[in-house]
LUMSE-666400 format. One line per field, with one value per residue (C-alpha): residue number from 1; x, y, z; chain. Coordinates in nm, 3 decimals, decimal comma, padded with zeros to 5 digits. Layout:
BEGIN
seq = [NUM/...] $
x = [X/...] $
y = [Y/...] $
z = [Z/...] $
mol = [A/...] $
***
This chain:
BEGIN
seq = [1/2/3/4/5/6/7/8/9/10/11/12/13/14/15/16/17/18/19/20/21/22/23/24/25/26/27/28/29/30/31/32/33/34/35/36/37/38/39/40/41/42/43/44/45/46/47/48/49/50/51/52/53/54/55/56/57/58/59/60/61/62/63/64/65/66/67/68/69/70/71/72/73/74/75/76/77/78/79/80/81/82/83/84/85/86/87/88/89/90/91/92/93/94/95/96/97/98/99/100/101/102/103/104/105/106/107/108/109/110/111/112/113/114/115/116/117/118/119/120/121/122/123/124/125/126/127/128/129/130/131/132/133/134/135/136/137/138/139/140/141/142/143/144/145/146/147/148/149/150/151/152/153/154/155/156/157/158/159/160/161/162/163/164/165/166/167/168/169/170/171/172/173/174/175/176/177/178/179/180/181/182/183/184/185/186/187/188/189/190/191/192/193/194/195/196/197/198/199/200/201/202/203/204/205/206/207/208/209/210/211/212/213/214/215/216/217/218/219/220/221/222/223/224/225/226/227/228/229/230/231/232/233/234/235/236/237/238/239/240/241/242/243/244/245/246/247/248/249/250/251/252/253/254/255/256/257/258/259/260/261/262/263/264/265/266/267/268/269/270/271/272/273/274/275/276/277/278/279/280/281/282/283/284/285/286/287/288/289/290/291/292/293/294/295/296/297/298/299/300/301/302/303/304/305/306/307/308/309/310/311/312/313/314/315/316/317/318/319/320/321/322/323/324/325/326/327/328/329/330/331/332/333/334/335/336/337/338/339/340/341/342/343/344/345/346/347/348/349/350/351/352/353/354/355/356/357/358/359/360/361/362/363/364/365/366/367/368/369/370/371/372/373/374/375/376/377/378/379/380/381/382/383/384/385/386/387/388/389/390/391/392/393/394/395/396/397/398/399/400/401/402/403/404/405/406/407/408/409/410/411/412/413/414/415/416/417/418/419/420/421/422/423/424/425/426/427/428/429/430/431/432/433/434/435/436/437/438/439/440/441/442/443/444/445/446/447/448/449/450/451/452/453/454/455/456/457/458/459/460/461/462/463/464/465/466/467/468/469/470/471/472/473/474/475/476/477/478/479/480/481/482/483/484/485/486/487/488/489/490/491/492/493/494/495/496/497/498/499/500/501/502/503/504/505/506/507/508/509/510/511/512/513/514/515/516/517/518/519/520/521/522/523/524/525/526/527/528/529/530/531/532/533/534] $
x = [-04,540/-04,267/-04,038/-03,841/-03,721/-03,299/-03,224/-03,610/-03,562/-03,764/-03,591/-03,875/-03,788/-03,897/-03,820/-03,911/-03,852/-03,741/-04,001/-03,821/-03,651/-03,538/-03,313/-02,969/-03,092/-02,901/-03,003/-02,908/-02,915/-02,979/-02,833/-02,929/-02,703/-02,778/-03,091/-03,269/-03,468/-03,502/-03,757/-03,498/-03,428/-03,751/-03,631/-03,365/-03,573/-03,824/-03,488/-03,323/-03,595/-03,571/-03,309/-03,264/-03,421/-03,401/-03,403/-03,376/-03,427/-03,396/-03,179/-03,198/-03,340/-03,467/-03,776/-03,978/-03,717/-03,683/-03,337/-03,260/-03,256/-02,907/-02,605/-02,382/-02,005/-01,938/-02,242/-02,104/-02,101/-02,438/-02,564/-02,388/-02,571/-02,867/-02,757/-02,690/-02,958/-03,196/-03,008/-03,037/-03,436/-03,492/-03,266/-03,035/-02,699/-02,514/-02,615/-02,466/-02,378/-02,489/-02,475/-02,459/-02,278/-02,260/-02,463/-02,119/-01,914/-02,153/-02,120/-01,712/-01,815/-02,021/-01,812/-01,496/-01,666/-01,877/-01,630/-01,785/-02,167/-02,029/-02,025/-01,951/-01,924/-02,087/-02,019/-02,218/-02,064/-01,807/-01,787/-01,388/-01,162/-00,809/-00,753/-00,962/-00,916/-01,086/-01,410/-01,376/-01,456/-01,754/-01,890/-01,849/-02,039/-02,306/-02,329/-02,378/-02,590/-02,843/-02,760/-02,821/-03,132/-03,248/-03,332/-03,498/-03,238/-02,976/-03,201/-03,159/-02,817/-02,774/-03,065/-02,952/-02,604/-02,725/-02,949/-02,998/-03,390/-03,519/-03,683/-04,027/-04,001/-04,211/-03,871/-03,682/-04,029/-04,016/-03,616/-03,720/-04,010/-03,744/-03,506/-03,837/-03,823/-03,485/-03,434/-03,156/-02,957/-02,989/-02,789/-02,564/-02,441/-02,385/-02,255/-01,970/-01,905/-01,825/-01,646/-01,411/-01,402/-01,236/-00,866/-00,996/-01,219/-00,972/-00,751/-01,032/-01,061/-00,750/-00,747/-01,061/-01,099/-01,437/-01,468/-01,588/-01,714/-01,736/-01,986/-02,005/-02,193/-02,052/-02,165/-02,132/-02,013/-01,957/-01,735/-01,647/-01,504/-01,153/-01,114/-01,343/-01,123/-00,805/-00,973/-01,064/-00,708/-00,612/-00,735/-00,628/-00,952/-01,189/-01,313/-01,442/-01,723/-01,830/-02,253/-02,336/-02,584/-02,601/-02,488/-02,435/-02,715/-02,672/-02,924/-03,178/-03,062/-02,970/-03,193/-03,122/-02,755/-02,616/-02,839/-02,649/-02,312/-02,386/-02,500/-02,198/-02,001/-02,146/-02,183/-01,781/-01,656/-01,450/-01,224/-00,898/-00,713/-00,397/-00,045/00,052/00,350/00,661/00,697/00,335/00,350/00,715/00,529/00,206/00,421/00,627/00,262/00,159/00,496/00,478/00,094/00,183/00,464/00,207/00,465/00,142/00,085/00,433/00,368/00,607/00,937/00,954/00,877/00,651/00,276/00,159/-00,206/-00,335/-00,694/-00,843/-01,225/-01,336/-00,988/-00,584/-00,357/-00,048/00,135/00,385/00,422/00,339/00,482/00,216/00,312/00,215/00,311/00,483/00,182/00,067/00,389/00,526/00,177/00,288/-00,076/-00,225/00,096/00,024/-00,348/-00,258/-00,028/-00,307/-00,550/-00,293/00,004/00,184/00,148/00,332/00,536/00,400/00,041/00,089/00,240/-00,075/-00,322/-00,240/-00,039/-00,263/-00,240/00,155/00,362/00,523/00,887/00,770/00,531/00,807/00,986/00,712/00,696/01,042/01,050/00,711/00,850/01,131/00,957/00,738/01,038/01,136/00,833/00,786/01,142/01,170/01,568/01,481/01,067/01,162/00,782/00,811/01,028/01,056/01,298/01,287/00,937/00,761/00,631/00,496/00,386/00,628/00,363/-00,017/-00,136/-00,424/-00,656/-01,006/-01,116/-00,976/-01,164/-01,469/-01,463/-01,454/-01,735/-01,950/-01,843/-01,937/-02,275/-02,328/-02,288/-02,465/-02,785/-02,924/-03,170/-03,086/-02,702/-02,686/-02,889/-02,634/-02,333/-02,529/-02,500/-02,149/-02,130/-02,322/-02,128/-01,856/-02,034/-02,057/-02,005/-01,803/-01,632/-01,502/-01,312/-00,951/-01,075/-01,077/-00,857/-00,979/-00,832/-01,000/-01,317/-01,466/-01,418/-01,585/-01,896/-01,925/-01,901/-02,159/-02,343/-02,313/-02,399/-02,709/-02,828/-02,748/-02,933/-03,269/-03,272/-03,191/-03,481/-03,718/-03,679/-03,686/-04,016/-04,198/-04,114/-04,272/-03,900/-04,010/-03,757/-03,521/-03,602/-03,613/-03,250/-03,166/-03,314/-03,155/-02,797/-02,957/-02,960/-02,638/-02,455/-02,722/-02,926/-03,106/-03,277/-03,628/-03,860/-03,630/-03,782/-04,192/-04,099/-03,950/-04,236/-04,440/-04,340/-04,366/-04,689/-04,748/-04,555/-04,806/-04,553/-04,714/-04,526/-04,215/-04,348/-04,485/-04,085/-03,950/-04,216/-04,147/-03,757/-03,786/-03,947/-03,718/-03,442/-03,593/-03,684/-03,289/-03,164/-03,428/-03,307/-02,951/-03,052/-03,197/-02,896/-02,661/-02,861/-02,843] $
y = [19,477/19,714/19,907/20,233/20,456/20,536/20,736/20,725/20,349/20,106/19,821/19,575/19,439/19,250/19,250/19,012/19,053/18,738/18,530/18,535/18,882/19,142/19,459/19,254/19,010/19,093/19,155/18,920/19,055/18,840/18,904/18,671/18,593/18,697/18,569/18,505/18,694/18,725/18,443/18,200/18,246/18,117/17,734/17,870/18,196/18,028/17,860/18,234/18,363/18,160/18,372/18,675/18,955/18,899/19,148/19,024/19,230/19,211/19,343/19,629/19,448/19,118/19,067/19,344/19,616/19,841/19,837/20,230/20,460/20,536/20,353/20,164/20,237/20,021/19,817/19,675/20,045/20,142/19,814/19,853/20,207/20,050/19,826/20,082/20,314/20,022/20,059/20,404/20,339/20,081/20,266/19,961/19,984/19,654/19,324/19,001/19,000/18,641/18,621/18,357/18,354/18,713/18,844/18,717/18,935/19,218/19,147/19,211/19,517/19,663/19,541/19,730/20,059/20,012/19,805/19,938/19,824/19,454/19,277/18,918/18,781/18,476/18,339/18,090/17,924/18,184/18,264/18,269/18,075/18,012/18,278/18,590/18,370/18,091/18,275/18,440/18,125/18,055/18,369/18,391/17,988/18,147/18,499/18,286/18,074/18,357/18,489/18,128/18,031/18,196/18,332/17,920/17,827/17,967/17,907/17,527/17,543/17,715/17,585/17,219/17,340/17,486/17,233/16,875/16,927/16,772/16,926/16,996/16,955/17,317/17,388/17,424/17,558/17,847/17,931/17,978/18,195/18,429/18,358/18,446/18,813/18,927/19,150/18,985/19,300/19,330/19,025/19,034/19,383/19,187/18,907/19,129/19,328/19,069/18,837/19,170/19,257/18,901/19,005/19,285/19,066/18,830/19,063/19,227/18,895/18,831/19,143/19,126/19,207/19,163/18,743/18,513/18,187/18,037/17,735/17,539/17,225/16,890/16,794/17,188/17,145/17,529/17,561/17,173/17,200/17,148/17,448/17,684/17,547/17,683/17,996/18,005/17,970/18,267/18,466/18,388/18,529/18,292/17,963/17,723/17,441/17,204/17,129/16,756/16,610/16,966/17,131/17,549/17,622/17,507/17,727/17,532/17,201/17,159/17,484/17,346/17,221/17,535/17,763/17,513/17,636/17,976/18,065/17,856/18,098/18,426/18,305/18,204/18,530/18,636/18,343/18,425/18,122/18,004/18,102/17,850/17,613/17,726/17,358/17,316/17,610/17,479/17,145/17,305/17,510/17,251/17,076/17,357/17,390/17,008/17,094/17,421/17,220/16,982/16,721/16,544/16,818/16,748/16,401/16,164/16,218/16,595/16,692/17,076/17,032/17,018/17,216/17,184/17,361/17,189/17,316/17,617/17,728/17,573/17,693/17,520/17,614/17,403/17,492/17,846/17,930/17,976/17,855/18,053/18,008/17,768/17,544/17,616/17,441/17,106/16,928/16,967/17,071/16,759/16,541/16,708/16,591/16,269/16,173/16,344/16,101/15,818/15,874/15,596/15,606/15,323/15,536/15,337/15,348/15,719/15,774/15,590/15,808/16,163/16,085/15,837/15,965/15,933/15,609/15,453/15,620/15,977/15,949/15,811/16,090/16,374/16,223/16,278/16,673/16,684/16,525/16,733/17,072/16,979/16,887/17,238/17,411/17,224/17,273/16,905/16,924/17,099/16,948/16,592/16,623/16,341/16,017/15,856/15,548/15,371/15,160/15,467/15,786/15,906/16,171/16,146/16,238/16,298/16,636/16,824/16,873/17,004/16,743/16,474/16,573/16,635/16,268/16,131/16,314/16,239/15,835/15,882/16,020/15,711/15,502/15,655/15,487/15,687/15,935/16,232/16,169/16,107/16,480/16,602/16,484/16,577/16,938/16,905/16,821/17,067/17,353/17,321/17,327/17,650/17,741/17,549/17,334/17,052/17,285/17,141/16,790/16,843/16,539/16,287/16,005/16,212/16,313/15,946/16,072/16,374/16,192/15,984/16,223/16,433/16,148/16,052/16,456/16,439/16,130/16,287/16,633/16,404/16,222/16,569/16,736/16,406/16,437/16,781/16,817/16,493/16,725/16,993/17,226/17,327/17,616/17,347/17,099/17,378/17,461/17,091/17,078/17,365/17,192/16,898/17,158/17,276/16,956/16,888/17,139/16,882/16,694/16,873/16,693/16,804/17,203/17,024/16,930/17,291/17,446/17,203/17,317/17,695/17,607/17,456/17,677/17,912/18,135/18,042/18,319/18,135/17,824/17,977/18,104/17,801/17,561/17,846/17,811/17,416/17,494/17,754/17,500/17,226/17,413/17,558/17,190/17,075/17,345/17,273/16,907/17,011/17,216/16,900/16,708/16,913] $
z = [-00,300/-00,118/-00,348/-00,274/-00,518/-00,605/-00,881/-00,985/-01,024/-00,825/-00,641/-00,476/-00,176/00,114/00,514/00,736/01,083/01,322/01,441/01,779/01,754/02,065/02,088/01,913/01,685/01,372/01,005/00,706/00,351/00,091/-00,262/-00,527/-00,861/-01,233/-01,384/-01,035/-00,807/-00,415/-00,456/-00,508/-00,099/-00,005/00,105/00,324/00,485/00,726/00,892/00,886/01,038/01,386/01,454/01,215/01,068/00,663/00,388/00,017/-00,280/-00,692/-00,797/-01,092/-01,377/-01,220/-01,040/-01,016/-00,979/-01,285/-01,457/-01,468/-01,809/-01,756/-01,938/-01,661/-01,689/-01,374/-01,277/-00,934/-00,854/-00,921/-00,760/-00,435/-00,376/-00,495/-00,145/00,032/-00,051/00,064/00,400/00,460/00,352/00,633/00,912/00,921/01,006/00,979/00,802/00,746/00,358/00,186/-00,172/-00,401/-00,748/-00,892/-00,563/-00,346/-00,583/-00,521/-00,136/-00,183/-00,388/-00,111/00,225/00,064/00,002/00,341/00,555/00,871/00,757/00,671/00,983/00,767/00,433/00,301/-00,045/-00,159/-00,498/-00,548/-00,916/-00,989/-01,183/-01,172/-01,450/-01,676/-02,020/-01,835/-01,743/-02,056/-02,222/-02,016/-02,046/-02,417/-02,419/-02,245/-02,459/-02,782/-02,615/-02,597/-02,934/-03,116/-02,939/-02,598/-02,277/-02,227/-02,345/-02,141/-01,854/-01,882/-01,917/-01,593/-01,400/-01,485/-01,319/-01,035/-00,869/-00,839/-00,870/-01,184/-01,463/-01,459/-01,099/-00,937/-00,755/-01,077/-01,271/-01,012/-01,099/-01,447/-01,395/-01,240/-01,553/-01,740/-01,640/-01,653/-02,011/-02,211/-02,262/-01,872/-01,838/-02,089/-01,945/-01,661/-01,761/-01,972/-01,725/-01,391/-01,638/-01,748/-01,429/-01,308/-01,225/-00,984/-00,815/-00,736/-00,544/-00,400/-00,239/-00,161/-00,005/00,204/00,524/00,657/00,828/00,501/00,478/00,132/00,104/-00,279/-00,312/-00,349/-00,684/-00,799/-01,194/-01,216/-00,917/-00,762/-00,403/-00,514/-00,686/-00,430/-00,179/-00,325/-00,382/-00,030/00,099/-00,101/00,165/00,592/00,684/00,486/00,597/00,351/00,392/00,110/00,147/00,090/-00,171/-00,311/-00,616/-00,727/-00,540/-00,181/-00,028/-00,250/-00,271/00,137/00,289/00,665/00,637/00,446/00,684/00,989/00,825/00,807/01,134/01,297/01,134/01,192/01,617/01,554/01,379/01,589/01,673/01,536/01,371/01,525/01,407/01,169/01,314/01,055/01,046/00,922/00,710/00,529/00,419/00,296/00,083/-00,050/-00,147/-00,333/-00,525/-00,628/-00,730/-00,910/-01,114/-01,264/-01,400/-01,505/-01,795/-01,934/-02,006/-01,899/-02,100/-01,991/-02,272/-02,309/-02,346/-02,695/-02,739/-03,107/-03,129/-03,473/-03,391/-03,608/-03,622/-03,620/-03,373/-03,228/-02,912/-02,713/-02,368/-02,356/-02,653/-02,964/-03,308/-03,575/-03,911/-04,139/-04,123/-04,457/-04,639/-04,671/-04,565/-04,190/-04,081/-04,223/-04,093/-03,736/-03,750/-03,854/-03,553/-03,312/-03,475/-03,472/-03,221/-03,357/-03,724/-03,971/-04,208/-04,536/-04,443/-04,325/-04,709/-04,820/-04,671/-04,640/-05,077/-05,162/-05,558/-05,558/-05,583/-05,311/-05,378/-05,411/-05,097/-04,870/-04,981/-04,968/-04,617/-04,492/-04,620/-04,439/-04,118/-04,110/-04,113/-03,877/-03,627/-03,732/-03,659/-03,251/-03,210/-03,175/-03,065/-02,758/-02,718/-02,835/-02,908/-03,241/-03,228/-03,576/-03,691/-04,008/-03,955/-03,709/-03,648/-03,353/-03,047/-02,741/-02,471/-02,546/-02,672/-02,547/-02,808/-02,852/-03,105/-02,908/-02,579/-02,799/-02,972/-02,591/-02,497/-02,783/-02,644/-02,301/-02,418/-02,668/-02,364/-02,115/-02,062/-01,763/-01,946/-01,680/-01,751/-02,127/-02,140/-01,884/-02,161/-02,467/-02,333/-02,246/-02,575/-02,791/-02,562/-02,757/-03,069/-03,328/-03,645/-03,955/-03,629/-03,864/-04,103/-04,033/-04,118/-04,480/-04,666/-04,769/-04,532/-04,228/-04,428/-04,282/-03,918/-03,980/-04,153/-03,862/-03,571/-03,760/-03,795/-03,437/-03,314/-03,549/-03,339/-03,021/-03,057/-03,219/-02,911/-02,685/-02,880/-02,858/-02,443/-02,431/-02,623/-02,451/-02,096/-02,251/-02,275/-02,670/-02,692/-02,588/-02,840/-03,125/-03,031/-03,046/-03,395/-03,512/-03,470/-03,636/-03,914/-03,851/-03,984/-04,293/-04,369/-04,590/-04,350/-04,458/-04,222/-03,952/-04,098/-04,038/-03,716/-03,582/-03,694/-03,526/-03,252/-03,274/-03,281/-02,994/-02,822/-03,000/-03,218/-03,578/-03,731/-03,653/-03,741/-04,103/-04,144/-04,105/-04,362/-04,658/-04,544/-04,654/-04,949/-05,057/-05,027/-05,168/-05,456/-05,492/-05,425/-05,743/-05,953/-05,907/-06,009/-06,348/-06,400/-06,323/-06,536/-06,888] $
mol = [A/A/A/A/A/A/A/A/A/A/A/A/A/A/A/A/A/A/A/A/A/A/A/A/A/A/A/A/A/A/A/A/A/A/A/A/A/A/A/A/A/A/A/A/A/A/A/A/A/A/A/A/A/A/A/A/A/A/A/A/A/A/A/A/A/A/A/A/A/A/A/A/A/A/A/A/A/A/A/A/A/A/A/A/A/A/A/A/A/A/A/A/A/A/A/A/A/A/A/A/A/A/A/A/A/A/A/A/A/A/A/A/A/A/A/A/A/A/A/A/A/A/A/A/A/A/A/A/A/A/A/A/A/A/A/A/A/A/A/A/A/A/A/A/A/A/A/A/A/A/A/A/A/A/A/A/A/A/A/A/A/A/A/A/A/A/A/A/A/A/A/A/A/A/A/A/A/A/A/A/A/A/A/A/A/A/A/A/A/A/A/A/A/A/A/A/A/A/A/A/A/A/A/A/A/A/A/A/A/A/A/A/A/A/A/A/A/A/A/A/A/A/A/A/A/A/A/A/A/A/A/A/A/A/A/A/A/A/A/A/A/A/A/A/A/A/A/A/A/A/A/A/A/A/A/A/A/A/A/A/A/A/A/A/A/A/A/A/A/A/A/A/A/A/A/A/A/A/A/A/A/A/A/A/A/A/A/A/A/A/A/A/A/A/A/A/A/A/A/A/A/A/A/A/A/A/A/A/A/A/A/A/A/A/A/A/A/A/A/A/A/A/A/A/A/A/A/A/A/A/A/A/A/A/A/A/A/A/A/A/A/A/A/A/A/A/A/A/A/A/A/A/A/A/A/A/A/A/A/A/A/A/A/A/A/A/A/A/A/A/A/A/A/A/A/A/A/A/A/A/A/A/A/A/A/A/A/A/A/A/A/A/A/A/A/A/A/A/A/A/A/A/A/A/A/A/A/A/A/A/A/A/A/A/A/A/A/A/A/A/A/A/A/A/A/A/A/A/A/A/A/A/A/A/A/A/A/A/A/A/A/A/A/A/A/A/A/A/A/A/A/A/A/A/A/A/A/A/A/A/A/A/A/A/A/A/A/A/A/A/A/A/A/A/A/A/A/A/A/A/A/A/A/A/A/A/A/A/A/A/A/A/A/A/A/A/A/A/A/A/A/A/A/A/A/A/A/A/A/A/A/A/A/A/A/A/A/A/A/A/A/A/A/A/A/A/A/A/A/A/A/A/A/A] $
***
């Protein structure tokens, strides 16, 4: 197994020269993404070969190169000499860069502090979003996604994303093997650090010089074509392709096509693109200032968009403005929730639910103080957010809201009858689950909804967890059980069946934890019974 040593830290790798090779056949350097190793390359490497020399490597941490003793203040840093120290090992002076999710980052990294060793750039499924709170988000899903369950489990999350082979299949069995060795500090350090690192990345980008070529896969959930596409035409020197029948992982999915794309490119580098006709370039920016204005997003009377989170926590903004207190007087949190759940609401049968213990009189008007803060607190002179008459309240243009989105796709994944797809929308689902989620539906006229959706989760992640543990994914179906949990922590055969299986999956410590677990509680849940009863 070749290795060399940097900074007494050994970083496996392995050259292959071309099958075909003479005095200019040029060198392409491989650089996987976070939680893979250079085995991922092998599909695409026999087609490489035909007319390259190939070097791929782990990098520190993954595989079977050590991770270092020493703290890393800037990991891209440390990793790029790693790259270049590799280099200087094998006498090689310029490569072609291709790296795929965090490895395409590290390729920018390393072609702006060696510009001269770069000769091109590809980026295969380009990990940036349109802004730093966005991948903040996903990054932060996929931290507590390793702190709630596991390495597994974050494995297939991300395998399941990255290619369209199926599970159990030996392609994807061979992606988690390499998932299987990485240290889960290692790639949380990483993980932090290239999501904190997002805003610099995107201008290094912008600004780089060196030809690139970003490829993303049609079907590519992470990064879909659209929005890879408008990264790409950030930068004049970057061409973009989209790779059929393919998803995050081209180079897996579509070896031959994507290796097709790539070489096109790198014989093509140096045609320059033609000037733009002013013309040309007038109407392509008009297009993107009708896109940029989104007149979708303002809903149809003009009005400012309305975003009302109501999952684990209540916040309010309208447009870009946030909202911050008053909701705590005058019942206009609950009246807010109300019209979200019902955007046209009947003013009596509105009075009837959210003052059901009041008569008529004093409801109707307990409602009209109520409605008139909450005009107050969205401004509604200026956002014309509420309309109300005599008979009617109701919402102006539809709100975006995290409960709503959530309710439609806890629908979609009722319907779906495709096995593949309904696990596919269960995830989607259970992302966006953590914590005391339902705590803003707490009245009584909304307590039914939140019965029934926890109802309707508990039957989703049974049937998740049934799959999962029939294909032999156990530390999936634990994880599924445990949200099971989450919403009734009374279901006690739901305890039998996670220790179940910890033991198959041979952990009967974990399994002995969880049976004296349901017997602690049943025993607490019997006491509190007597109690009750004298």
């Amino acid at each position: 197994m070749p290795y060399f040593i940097n900074n007494n830290m050994k970083i496996h790798y392995e050259y292959e020269p071309a099958l075909h090779g003479g005095p200019h056949t040029e060198t392409l350097l491989l650089i996987h993404g976070i939680g893979f190793d250079l085995r991922c390359w092998d599909r695409i490497v026999p087609a490489m070969l035909e007319h390259y020399h190939v070097l791929r490597y782990d990098f520190r941490g993954h595989g079977f190169s050590e991770k270092g003793a020493e703290e890393l203040h800037h990991p891209a840093a440390a990793m790029v000499g790693d790259i270049h120290a590799l280099l200087e090992h094998l006498q090689i002076a310029n490569v072609h860069l291709i790296g795929h999710g965090a490895g395409s980052i590290l390729a920018l990294y390393f072609s702006r502090a060696y510009p001269r060793r770069a000769e091109t750039t590809v980026l295969l499924s380009l990990p940036l979003y349109h802004s730093a709170e966005t991948a903040n988000k996903y990054s932060t899903y996929r931290q507590d996604l390793m702190k709630q369950h596991s390495m597994r489990a974050l494995a297939e999350h991300v395998l399941g994303n990255a290619t369209l082979f199926k599970p159990g299949s030996a392609e994807m069995e061979a992606l988690h093997a390499s998932f299987a060795r990485v240290p889960l500090d290692v790639y949380t350090e990483l993980l932090i650090f290239f999501n904190s690192a997002h805003s610099e990345i995107m201008d290094m980008f912008k600004q780089h010089q060196v030809p690139a070529l970003i490829l993303t896969g049609e079907h590519d959930p992470m990064y879909p074509p659209y929005l890879s596409s408008l990264i790409a035409s950030s930068n004049p020197l970057c061409r973009y392709r989209m790779i059929y029948n393919s998803s995050n992982m081209v180079f897996y999915d579509q070896p031959e096509e994507t290796f097709q794309q790539i070489k096109a490119f790198i014989d093509t580098r140096s045609q320059t693109q033609q000037s733009l006709d002013p013309l040309l370039h007038q109407l392509h920016a008009d297009f993107f200032t009708i896109l940029n204005s989104n007149p979708v997003a303002h809903g149809q009377t003009g009005s400012p968009l309305l975003k009302v989170q109501l999952l684990n926590r209540f916040e309010v903004t309208v447009g870009e403005l946030p909202v911050n207190s008053g909701w705590g007087r005058r019942n206009a949190r609950e009246l807010l929730i109300y019209l979200l759940l019902n955007p046209s609401a009947d003013r009596d049968r509105l009075c009837g639910e959210l003052w059901s213990d009041m008569d008529i009189l004093k409801a109707r008007g307990q409602l009209r103080v109520c409605l008139t803060h909450l005009k107050q607190l969205l401004n509604n002179e200026e956002t014309g957010l509420i309309y109300s008459d005599k008979q009617q309240i109701k919402l102006q243009s539809e709100a975006e809201c995290d409960l709503l989105r959530l309710l439609a796709d806890i629908r979609k994944a009722n319907e779906e009858k495709d096995v593949d797809s309904k696990m596919a929308l269960i995830d989607s689902v259970f992302w966006q689950i953590e914590g005391d989620i339902f705590c803003n539906l707490d009245q009584d006229w909304n307590m039914n909804l939140r019965y029934k959706t926890e109802i309707e989760l508990i039957a989703l992640a049974n049937y998740q967890a049934e799959v999962l543990a029939s294909r032999h994914n156990i530390p999936g179906a634990i994880a599924y059980l445990k949200y099971v949990l989450l919403f009734n922590e009374e279901e006690f055969g739901v305890y039998e069946q996670i220790a179940n299986l910890y033991e198959r999956n041979g952990q009967s410590l974990e399994a002995q934890k969880w049976r004296s677990e349901a017997e602690k509680r049943q025993r607490s849940l019997a006491g509190e019974g007597r109690a009750r009863r004298r």
